[in-house]
PDB file of N, H, CA, C and O in Angstrom:
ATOM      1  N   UNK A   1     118.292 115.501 111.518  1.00  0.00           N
ATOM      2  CA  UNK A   1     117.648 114.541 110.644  1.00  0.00           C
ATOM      3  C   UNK A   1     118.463 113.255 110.622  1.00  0.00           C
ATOM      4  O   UNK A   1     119.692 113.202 110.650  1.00  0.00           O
ATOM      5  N   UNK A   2     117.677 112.290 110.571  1.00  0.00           N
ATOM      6  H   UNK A   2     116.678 112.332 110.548  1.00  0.00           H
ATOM      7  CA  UNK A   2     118.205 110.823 110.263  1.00  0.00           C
ATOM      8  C   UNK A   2     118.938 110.308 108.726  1.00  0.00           C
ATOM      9  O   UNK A   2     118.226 110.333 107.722  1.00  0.00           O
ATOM     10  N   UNK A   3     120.067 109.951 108.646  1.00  0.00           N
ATOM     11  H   UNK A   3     120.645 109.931 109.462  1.00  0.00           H
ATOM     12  CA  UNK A   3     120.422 109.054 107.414  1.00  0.00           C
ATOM     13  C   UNK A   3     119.595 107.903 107.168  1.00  0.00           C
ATOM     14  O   UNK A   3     119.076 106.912 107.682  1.00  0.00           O
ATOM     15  N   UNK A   4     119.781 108.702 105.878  1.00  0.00           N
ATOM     16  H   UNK A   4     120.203 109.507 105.460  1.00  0.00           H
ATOM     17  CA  UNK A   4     118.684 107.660 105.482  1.00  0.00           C
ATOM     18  C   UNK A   4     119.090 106.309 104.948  1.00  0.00           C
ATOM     19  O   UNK A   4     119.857 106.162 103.996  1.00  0.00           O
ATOM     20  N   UNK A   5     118.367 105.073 105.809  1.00  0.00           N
ATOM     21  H   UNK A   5     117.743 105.192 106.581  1.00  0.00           H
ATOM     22  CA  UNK A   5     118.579 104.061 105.451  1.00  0.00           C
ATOM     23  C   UNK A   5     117.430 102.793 104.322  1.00  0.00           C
ATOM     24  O   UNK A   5     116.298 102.344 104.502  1.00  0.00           O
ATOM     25  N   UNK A   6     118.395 102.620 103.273  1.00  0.00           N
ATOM     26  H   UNK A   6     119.314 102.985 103.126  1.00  0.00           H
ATOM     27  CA  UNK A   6     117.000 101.963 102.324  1.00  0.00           C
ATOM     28  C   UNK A   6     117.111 100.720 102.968  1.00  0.00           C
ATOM     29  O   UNK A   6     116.233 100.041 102.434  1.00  0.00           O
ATOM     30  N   UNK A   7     117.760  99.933 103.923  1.00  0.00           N
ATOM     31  H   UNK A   7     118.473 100.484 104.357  1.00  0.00           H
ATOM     32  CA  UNK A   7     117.055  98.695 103.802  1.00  0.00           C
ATOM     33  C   UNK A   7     115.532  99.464 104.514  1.00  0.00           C
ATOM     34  O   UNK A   7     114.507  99.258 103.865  1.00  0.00           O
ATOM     35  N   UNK A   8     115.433 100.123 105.509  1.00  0.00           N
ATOM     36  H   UNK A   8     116.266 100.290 106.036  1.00  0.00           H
ATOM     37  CA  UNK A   8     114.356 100.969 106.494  1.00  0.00           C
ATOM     38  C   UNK A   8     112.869 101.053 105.703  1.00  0.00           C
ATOM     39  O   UNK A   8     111.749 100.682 106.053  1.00  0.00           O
ATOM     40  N   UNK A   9     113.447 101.819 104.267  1.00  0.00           N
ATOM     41  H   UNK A   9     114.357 102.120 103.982  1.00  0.00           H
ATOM     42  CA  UNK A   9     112.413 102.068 103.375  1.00  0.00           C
ATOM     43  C   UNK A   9     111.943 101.037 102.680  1.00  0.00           C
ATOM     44  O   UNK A   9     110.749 101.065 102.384  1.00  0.00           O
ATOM     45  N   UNK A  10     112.789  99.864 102.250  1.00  0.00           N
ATOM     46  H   UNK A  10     113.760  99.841 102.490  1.00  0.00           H
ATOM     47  CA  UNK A  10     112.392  98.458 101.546  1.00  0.00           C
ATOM     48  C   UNK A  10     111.172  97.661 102.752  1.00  0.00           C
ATOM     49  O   UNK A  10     110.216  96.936 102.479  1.00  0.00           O
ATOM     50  N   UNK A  11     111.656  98.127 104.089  1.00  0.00           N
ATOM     51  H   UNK A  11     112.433  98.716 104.311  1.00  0.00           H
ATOM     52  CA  UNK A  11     110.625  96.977 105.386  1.00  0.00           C
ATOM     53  C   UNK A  11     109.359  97.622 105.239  1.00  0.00           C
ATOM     54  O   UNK A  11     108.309  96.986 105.149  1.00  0.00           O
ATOM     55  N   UNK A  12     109.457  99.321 105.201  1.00  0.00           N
ATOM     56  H   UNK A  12     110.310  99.837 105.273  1.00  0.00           H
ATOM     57  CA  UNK A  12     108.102 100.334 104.487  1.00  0.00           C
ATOM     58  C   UNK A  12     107.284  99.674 103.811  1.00  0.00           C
ATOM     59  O   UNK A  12     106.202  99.154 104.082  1.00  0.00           O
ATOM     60  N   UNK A  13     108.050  99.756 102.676  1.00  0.00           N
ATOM     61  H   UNK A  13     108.930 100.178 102.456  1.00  0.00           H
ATOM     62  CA  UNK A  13     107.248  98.588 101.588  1.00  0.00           C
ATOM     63  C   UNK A  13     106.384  97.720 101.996  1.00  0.00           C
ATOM     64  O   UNK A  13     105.183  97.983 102.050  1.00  0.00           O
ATOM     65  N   UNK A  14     107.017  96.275 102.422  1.00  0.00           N
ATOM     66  H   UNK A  14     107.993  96.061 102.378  1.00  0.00           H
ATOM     67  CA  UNK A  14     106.783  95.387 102.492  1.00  0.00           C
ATOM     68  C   UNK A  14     105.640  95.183 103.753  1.00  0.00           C
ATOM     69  O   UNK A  14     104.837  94.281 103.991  1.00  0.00           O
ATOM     70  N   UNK A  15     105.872  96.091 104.237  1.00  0.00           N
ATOM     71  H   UNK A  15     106.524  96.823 104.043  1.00  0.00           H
ATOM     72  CA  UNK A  15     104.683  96.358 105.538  1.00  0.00           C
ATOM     73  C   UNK A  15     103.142  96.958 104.562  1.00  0.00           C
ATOM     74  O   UNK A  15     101.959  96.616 104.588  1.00  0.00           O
ATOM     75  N   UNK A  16     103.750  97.762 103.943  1.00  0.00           N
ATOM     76  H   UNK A  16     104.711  98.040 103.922  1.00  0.00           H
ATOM     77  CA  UNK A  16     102.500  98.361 103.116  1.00  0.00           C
ATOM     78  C   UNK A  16     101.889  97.168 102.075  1.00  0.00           C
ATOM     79  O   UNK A  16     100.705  97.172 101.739  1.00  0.00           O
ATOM     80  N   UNK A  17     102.832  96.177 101.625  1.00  0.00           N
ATOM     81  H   UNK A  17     103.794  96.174 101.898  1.00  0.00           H
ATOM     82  CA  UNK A  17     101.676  95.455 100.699  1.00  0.00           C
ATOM     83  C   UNK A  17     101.273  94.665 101.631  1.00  0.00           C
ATOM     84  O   UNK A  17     100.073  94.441 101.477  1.00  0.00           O
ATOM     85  N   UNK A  18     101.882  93.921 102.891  1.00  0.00           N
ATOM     86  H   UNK A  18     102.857  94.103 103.016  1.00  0.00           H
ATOM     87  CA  UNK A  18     100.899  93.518 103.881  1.00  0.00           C
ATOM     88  C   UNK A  18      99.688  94.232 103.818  1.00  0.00           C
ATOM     89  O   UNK A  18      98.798  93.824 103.072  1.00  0.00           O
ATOM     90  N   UNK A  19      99.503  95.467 104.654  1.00  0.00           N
ATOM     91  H   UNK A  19     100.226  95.798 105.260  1.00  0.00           H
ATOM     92  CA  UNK A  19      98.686  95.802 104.839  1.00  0.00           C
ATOM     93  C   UNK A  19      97.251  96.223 103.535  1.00  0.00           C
ATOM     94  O   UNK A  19      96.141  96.611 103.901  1.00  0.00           O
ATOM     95  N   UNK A  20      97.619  96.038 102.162  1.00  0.00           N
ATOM     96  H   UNK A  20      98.520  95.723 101.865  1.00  0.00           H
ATOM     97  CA  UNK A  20      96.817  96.233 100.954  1.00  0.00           C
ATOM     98  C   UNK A  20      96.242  94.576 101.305  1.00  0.00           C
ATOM     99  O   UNK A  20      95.019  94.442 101.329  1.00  0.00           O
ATOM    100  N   UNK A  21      96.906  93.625 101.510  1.00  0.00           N
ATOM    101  H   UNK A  21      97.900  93.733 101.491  1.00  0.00           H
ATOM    102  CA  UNK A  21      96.513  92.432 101.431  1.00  0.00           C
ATOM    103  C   UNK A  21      95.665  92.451 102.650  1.00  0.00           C
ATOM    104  O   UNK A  21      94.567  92.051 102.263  1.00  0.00           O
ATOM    105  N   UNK A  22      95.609  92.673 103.750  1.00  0.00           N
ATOM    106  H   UNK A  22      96.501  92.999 104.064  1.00  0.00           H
ATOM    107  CA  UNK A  22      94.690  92.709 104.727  1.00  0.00           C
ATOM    108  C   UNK A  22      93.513  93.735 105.183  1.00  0.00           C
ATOM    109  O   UNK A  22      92.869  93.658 106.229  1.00  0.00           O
ATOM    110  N   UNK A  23      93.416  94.439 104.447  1.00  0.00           N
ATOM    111  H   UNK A  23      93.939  94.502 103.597  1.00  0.00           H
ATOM    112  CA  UNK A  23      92.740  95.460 104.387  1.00  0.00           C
ATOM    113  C   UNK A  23      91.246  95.112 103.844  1.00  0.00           C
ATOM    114  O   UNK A  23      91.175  94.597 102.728  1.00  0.00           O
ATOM    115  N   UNK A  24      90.129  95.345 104.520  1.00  0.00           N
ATOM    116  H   UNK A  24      90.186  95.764 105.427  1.00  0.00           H
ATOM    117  CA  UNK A  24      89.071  95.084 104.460  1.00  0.00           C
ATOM    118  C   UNK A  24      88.365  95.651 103.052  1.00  0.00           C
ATOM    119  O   UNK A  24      88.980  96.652 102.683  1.00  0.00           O
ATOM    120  N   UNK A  25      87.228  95.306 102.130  1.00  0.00           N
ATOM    121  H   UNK A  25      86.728  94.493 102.430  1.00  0.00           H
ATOM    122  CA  UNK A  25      86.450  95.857 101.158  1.00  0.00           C
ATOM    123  C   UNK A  25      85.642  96.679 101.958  1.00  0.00           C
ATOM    124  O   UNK A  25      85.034  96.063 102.833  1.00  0.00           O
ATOM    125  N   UNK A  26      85.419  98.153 101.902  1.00  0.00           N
ATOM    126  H   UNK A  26      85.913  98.653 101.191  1.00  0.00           H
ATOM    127  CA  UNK A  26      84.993  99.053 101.795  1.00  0.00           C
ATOM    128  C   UNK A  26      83.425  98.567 101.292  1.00  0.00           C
ATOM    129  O   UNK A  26      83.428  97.458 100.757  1.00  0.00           O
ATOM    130  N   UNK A  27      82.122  99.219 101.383  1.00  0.00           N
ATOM    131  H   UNK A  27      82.119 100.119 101.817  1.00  0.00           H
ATOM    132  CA  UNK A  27      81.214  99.008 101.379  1.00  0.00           C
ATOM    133  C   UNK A  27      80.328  99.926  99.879  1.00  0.00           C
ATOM    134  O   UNK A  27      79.491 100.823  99.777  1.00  0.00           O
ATOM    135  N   UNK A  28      81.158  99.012  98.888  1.00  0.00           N
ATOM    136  H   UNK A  28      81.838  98.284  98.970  1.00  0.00           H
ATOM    137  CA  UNK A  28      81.270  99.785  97.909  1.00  0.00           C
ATOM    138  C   UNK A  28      80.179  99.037  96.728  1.00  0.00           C
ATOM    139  O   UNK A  28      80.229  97.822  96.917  1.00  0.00           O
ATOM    140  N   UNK A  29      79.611  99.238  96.051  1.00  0.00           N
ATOM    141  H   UNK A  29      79.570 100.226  95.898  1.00  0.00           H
ATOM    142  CA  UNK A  29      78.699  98.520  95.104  1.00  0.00           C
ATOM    143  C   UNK A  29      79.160  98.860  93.314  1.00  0.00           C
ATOM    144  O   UNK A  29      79.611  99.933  92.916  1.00  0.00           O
ATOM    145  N   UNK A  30      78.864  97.491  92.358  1.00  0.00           N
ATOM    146  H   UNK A  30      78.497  96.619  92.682  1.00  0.00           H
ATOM    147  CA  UNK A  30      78.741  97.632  91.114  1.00  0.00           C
ATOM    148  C   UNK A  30      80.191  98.198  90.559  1.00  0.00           C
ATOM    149  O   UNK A  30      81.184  97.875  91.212  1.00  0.00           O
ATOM    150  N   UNK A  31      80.358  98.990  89.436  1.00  0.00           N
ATOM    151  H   UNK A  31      79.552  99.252  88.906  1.00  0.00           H
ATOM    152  CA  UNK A  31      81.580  99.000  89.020  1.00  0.00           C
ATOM    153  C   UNK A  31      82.536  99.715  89.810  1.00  0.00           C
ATOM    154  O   UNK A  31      83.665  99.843  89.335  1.00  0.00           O
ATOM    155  N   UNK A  32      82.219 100.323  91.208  1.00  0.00           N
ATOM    156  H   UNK A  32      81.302 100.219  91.593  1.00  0.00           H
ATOM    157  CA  UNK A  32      83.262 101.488  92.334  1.00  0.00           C
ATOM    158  C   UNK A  32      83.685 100.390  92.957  1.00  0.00           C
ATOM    159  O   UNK A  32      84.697 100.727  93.573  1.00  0.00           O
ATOM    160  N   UNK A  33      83.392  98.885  93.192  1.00  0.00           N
ATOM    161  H   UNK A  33      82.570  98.612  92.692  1.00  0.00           H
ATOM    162  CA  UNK A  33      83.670  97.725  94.136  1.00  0.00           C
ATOM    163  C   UNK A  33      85.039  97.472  92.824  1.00  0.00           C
ATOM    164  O   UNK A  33      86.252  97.438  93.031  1.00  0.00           O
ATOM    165  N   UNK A  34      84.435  97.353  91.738  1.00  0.00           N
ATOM    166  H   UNK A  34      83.450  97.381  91.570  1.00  0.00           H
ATOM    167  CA  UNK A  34      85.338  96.198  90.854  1.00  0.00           C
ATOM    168  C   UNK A  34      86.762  97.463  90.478  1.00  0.00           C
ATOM    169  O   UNK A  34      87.776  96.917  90.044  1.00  0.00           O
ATOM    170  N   UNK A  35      86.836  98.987  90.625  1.00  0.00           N
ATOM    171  H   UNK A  35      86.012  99.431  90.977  1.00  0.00           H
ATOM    172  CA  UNK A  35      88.117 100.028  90.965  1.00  0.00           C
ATOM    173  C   UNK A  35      89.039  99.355  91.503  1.00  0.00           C
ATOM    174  O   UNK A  35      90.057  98.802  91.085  1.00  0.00           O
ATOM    175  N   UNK A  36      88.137  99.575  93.312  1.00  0.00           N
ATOM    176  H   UNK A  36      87.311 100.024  93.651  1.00  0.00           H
ATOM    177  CA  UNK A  36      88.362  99.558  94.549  1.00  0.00           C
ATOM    178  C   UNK A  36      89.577  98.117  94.407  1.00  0.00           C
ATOM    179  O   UNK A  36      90.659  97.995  94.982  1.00  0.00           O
ATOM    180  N   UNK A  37      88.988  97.291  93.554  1.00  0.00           N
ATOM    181  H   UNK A  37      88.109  97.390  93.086  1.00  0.00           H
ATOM    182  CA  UNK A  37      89.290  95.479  93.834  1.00  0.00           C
ATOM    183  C   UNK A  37      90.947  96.455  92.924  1.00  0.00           C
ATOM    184  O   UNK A  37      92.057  96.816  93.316  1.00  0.00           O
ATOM    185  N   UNK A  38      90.177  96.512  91.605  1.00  0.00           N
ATOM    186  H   UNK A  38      89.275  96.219  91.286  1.00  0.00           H
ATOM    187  CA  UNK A  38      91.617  96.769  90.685  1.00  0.00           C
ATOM    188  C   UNK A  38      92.752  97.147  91.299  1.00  0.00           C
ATOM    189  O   UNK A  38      93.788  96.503  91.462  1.00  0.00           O
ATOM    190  N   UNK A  39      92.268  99.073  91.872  1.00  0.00           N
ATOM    191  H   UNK A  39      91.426  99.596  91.739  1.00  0.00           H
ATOM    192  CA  UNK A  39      93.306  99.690  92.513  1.00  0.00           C
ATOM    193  C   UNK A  39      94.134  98.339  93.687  1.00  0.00           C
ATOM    194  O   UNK A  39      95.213  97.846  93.359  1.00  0.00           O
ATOM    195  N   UNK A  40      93.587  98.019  94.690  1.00  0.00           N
ATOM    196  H   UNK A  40      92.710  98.420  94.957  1.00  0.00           H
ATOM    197  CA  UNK A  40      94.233  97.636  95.499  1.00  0.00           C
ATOM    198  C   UNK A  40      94.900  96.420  94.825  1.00  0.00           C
ATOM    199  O   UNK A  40      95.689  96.256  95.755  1.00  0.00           O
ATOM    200  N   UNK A  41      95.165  95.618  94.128  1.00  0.00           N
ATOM    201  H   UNK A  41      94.523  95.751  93.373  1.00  0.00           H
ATOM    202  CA  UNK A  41      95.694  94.845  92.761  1.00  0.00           C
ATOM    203  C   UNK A  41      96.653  95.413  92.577  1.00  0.00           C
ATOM    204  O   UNK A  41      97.652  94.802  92.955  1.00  0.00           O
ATOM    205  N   UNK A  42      96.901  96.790  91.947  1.00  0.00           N
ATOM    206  H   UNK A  42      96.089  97.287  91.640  1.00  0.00           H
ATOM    207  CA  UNK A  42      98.153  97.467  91.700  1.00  0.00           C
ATOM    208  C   UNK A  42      98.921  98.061  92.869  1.00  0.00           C
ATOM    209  O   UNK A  42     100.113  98.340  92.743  1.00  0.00           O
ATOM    210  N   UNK A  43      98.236  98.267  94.049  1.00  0.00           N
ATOM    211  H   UNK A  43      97.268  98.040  94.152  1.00  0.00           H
ATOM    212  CA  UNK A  43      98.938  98.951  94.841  1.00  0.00           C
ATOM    213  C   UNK A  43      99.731  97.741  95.625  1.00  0.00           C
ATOM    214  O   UNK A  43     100.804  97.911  96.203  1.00  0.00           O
ATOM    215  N   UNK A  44      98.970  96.396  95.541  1.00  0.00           N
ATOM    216  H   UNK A  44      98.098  96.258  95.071  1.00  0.00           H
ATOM    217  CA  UNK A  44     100.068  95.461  96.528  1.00  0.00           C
ATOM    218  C   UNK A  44     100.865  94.903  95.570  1.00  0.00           C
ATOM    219  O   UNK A  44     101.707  94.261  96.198  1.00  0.00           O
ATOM    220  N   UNK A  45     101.112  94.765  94.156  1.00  0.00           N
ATOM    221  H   UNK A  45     100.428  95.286  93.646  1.00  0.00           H
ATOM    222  CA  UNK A  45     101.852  94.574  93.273  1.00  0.00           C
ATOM    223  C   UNK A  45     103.016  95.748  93.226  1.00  0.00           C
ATOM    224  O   UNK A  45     104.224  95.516  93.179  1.00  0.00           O
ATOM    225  N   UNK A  46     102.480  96.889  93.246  1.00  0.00           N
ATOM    226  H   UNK A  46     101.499  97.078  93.284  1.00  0.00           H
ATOM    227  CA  UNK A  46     103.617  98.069  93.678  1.00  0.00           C
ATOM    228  C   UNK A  46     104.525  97.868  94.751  1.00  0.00           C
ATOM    229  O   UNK A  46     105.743  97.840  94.572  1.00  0.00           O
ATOM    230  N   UNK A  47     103.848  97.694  96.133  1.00  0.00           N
ATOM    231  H   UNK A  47     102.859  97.717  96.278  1.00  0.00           H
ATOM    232  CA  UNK A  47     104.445  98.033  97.400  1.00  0.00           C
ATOM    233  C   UNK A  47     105.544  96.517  97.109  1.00  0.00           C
ATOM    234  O   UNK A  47     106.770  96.474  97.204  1.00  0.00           O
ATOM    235  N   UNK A  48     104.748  95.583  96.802  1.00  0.00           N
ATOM    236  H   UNK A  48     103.751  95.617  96.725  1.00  0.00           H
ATOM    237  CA  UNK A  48     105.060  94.036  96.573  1.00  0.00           C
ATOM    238  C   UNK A  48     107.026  94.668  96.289  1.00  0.00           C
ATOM    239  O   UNK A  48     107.993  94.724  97.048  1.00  0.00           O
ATOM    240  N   UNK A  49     106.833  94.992  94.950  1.00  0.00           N
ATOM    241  H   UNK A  49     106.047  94.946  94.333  1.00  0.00           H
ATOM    242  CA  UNK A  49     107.984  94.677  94.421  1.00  0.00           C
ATOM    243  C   UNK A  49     108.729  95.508  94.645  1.00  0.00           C
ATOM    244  O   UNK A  49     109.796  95.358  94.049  1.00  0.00           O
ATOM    245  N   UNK A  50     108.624  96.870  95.626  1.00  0.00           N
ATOM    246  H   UNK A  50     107.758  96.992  96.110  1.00  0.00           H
ATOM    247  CA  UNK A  50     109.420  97.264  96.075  1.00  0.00           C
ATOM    248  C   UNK A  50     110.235  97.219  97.283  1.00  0.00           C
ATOM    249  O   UNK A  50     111.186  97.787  97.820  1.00  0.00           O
ATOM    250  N   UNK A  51     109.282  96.134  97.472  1.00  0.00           N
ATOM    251  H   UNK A  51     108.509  95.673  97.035  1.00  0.00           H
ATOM    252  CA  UNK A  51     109.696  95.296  99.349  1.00  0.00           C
ATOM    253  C   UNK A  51     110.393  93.797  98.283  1.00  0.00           C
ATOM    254  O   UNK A  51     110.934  92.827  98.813  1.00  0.00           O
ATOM    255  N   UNK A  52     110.301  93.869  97.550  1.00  0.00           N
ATOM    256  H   UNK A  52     109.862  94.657  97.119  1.00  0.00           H
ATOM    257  CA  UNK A  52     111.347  92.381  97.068  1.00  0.00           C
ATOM    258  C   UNK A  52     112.826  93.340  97.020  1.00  0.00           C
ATOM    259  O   UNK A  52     113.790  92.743  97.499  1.00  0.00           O
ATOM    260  N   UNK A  53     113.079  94.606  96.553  1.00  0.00           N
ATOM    261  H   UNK A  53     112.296  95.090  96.164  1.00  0.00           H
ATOM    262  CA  UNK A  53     113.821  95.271  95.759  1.00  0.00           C
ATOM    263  C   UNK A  53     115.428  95.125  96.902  1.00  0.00           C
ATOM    264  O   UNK A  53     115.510  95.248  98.124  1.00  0.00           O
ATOM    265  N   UNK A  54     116.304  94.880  96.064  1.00  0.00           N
ATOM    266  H   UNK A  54     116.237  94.780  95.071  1.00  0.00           H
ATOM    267  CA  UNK A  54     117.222  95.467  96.592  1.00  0.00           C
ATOM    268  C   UNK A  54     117.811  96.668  96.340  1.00  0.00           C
ATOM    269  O   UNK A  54     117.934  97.215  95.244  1.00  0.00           O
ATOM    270  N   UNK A  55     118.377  97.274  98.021  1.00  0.00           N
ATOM    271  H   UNK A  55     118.277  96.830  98.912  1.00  0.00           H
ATOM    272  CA  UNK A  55     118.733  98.665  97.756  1.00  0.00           C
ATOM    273  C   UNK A  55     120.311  98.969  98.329  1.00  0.00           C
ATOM    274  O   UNK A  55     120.933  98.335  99.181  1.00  0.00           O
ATOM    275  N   UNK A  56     120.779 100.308  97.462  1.00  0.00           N
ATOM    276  H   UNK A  56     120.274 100.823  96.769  1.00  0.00           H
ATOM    277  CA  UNK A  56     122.166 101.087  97.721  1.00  0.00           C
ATOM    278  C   UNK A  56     122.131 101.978  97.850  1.00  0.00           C
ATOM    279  O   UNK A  56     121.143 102.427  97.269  1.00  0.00           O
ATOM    280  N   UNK A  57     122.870 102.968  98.510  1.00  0.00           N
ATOM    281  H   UNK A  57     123.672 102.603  98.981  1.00  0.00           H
ATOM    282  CA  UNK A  57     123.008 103.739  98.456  1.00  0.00           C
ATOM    283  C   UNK A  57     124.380 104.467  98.006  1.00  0.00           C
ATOM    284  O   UNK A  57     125.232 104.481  98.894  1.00  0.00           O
ATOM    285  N   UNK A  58     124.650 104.918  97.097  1.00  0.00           N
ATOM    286  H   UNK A  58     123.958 104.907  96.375  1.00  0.00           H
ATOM    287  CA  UNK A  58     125.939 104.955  96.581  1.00  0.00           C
ATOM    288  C   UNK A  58     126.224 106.792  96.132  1.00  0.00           C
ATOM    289  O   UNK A  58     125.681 107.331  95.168  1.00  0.00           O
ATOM    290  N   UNK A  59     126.798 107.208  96.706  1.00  0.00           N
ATOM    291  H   UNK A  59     127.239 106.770  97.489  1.00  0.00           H
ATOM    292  CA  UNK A  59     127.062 108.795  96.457  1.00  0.00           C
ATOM    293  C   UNK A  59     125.610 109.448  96.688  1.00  0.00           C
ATOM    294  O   UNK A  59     125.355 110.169  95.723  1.00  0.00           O
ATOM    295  N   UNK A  60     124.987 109.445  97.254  1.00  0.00           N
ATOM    296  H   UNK A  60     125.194 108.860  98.038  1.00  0.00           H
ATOM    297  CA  UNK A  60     123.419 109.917  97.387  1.00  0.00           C
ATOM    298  C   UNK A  60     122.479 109.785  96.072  1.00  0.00           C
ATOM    299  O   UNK A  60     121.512 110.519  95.870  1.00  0.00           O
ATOM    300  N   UNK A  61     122.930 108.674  95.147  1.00  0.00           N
ATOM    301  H   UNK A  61     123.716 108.078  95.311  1.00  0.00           H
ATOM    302  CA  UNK A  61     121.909 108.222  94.462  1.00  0.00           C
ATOM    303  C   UNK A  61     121.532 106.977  94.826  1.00  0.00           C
ATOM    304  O   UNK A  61     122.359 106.081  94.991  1.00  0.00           O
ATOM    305  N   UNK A  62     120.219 106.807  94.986  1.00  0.00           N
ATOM    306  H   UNK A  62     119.546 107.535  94.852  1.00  0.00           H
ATOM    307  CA  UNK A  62     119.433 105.811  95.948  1.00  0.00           C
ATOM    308  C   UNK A  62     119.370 104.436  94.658  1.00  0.00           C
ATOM    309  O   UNK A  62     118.498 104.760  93.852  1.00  0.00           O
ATOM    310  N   UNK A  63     119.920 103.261  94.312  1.00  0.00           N
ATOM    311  H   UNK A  63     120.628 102.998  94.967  1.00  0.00           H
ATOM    312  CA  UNK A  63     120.298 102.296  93.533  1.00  0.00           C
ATOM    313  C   UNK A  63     118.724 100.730  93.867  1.00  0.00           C
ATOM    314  O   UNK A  63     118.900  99.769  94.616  1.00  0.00           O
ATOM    315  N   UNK A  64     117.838 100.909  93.320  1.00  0.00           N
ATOM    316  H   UNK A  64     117.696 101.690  92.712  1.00  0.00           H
ATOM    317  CA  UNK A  64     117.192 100.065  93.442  1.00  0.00           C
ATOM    318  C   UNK A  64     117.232  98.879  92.360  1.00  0.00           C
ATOM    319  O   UNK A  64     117.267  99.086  91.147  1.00  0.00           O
ATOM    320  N   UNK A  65     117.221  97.435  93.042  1.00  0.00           N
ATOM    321  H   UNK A  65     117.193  97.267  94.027  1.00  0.00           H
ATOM    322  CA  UNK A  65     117.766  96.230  92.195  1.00  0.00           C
ATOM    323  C   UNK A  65     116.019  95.344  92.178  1.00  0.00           C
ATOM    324  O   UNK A  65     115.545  95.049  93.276  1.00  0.00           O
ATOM    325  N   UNK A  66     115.174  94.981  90.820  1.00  0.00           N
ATOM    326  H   UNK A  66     115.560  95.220  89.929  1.00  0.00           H
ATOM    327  CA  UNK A  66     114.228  93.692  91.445  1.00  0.00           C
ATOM    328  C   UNK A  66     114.227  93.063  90.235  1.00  0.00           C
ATOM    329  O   UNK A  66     114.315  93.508  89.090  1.00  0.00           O
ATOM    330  N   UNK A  67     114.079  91.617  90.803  1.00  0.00           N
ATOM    331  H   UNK A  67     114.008  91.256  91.733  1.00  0.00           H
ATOM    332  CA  UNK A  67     114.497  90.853  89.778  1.00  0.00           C
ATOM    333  C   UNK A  67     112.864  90.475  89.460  1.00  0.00           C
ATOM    334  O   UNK A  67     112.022  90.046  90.249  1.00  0.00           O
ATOM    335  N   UNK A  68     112.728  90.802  87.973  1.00  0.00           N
ATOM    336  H   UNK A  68     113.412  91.151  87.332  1.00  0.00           H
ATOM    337  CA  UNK A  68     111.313  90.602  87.702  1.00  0.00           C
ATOM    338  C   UNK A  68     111.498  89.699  86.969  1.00  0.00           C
ATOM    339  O   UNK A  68     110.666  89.782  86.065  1.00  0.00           O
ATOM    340  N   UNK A  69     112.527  88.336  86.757  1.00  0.00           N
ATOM    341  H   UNK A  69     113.203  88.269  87.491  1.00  0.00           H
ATOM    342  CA  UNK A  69     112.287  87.427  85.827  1.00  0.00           C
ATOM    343  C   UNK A  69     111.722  86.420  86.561  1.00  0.00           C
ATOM    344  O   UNK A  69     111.953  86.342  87.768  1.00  0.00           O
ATOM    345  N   UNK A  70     110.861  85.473  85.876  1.00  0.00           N
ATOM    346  H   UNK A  70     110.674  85.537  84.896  1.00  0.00           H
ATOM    347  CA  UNK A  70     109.742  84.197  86.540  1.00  0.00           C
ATOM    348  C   UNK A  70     110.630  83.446  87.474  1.00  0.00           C
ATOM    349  O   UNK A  70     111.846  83.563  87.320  1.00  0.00           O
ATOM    350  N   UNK A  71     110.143  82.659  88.463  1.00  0.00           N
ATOM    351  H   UNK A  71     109.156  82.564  88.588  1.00  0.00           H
ATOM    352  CA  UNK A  71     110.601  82.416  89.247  1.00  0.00           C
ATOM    353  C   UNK A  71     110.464  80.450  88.508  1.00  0.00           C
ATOM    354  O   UNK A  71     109.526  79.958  87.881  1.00  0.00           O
ATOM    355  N   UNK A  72     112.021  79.683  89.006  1.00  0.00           N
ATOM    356  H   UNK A  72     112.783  80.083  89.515  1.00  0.00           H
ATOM    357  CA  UNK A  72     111.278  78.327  88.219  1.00  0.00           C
ATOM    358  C   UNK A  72     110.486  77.346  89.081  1.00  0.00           C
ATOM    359  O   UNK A  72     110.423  77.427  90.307  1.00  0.00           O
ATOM    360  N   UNK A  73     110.040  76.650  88.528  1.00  0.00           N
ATOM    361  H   UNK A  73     110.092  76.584  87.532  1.00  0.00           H
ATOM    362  CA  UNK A  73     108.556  75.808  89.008  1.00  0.00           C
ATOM    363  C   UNK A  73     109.257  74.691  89.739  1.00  0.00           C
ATOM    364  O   UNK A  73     110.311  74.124  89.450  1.00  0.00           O
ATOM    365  N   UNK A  74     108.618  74.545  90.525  1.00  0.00           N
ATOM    366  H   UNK A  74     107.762  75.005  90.760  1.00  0.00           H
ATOM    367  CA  UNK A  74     109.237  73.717  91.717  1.00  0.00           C
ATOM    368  C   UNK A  74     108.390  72.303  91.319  1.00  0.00           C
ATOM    369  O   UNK A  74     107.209  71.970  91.229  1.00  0.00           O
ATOM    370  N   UNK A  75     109.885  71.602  91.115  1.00  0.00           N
ATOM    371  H   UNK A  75     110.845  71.874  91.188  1.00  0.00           H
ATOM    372  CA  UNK A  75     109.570  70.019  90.822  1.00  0.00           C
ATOM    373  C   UNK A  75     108.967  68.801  91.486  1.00  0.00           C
ATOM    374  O   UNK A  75     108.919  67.729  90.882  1.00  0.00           O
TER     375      UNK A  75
END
């Protein structure tokens, strides 16, 4: 088996909310379309911020860092 490396699992991520963001609507009607919209909303907000995350690995507890404070407004 491979050591496991988190930057490896952070590129995971970040490949996966790509792919929520490019991912086609399903041929879905009425309130199963407006789920469909939600779910994928949370799932690239998920993958999102775990592909921002920084990671450690420190004694085999896996140390995840994301900075969820606002970002400032560009002047």
């Amino acid at each position: 088996m491979n050591e496991f490396n988190p930057e490896d699992m952070i590129s995971r991520f970040r490949e996966r909310a790509d792919a929520v963001r490019r991912r086609g609507l399903p041929p879905v009607e009425g309130p199963d379309r407006q789920r469909f919209l939600q779910a994928a909303a949370i799932d690239f907000q998920d993958f999102a911020m775990l592909g921002d995350a920084s990671a450690r690995l420190e004694d085999g507890i896996l140390h995840l860092e994301i900075d969820l404070r606002p970002r400032p407004a560009a002047s």
